[in-house]
ZAKOLLUM-964087 format. One line per field, with one value per atom (N, C-alpha, C): residue number from 1; chain; x, y, z; residue in three letters. Coordinates in steps of 0.1 Angstrom, whole numbers, plus 5000, padded with zeros to 4 digits. Atoms other than C-alpha are relative to their C-alpha. Layout:
num <- c(NUM; ...)
cadena <- c(A; ...)
u <- c(X; ...)
v <- c(Y; ...)
w <- c(Z; ...)
residuo <- c(ALA; ...)
END
This chain:
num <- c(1; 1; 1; 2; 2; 2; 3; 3; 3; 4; 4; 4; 5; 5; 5; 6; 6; 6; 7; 7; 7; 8; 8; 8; 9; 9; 9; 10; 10; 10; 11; 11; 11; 12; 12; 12; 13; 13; 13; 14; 14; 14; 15; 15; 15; 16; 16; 16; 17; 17; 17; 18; 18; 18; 19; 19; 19; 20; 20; 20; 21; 21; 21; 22; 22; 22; 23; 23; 23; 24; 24; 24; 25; 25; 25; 26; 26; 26; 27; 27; 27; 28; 28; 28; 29; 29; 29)
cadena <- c(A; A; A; A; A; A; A; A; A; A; A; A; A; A; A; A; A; A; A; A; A; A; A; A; A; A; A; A; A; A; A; A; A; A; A; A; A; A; A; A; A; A; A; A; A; A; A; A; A; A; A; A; A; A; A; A; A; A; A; A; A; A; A; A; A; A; A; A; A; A; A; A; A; A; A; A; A; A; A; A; A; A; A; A; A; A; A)
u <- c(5005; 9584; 5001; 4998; 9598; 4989; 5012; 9574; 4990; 5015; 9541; 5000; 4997; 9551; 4997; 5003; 9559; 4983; 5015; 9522; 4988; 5004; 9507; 4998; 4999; 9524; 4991; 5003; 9514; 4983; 5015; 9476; 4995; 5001; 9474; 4999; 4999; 9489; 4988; 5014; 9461; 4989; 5012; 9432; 5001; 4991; 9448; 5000; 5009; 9446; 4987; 5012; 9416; 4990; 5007; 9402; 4998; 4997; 9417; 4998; 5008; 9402; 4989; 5019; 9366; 4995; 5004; 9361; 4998; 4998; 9368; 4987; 5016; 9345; 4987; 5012; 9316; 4990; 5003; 9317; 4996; 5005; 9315; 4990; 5013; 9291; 5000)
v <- c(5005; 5601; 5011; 4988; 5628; 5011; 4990; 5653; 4993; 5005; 5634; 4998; 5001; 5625; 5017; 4985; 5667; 5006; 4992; 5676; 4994; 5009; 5649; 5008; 4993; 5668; 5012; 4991; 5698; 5005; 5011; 5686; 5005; 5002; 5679; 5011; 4992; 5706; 5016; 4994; 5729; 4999; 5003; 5710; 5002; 4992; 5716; 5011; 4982; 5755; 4998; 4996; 5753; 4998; 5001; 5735; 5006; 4993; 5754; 5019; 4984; 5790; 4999; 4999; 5774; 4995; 5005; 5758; 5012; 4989; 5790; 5011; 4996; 5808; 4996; 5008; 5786; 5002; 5004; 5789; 5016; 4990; 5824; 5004; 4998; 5828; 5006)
w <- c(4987; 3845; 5010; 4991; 3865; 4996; 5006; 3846; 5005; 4994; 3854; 5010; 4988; 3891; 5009; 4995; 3894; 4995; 5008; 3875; 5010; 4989; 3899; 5011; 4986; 3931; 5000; 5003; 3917; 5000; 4999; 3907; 5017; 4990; 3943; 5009; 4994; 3957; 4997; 4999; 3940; 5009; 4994; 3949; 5015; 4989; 3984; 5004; 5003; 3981; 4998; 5003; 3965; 5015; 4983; 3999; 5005; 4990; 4020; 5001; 5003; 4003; 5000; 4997; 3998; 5014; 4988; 4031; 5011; 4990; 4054; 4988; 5008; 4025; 4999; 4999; 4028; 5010; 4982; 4064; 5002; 4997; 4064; 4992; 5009; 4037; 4987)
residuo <- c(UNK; UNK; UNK; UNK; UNK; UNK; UNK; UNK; UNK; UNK; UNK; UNK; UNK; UNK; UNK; UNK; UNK; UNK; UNK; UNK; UNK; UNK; UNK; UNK; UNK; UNK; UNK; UNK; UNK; UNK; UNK; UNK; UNK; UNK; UNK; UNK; UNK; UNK; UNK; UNK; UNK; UNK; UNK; UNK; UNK; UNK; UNK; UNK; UNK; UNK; UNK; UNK; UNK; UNK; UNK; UNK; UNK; UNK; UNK; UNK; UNK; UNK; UNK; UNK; UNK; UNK; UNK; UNK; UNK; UNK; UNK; UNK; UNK; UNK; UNK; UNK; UNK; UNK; UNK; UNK; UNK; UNK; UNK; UNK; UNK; UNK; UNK)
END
């Protein structure tokens, strides 16, 4: 349980980054 809960947070916390490097890239071009 604890394992899938942390892979979850984790998961998240990517997609997260990932936003927060393509959004500011997008914008500049």
């Amino acid at each position: 349980m604890c394992d899938i809960l942390y892979l979850v947070q984790l998961h998240q916390m990517l997609i997260y980054l990932c936003l927060t490097l393509f959004v500011p890239a997008t914008f500049v071009g």
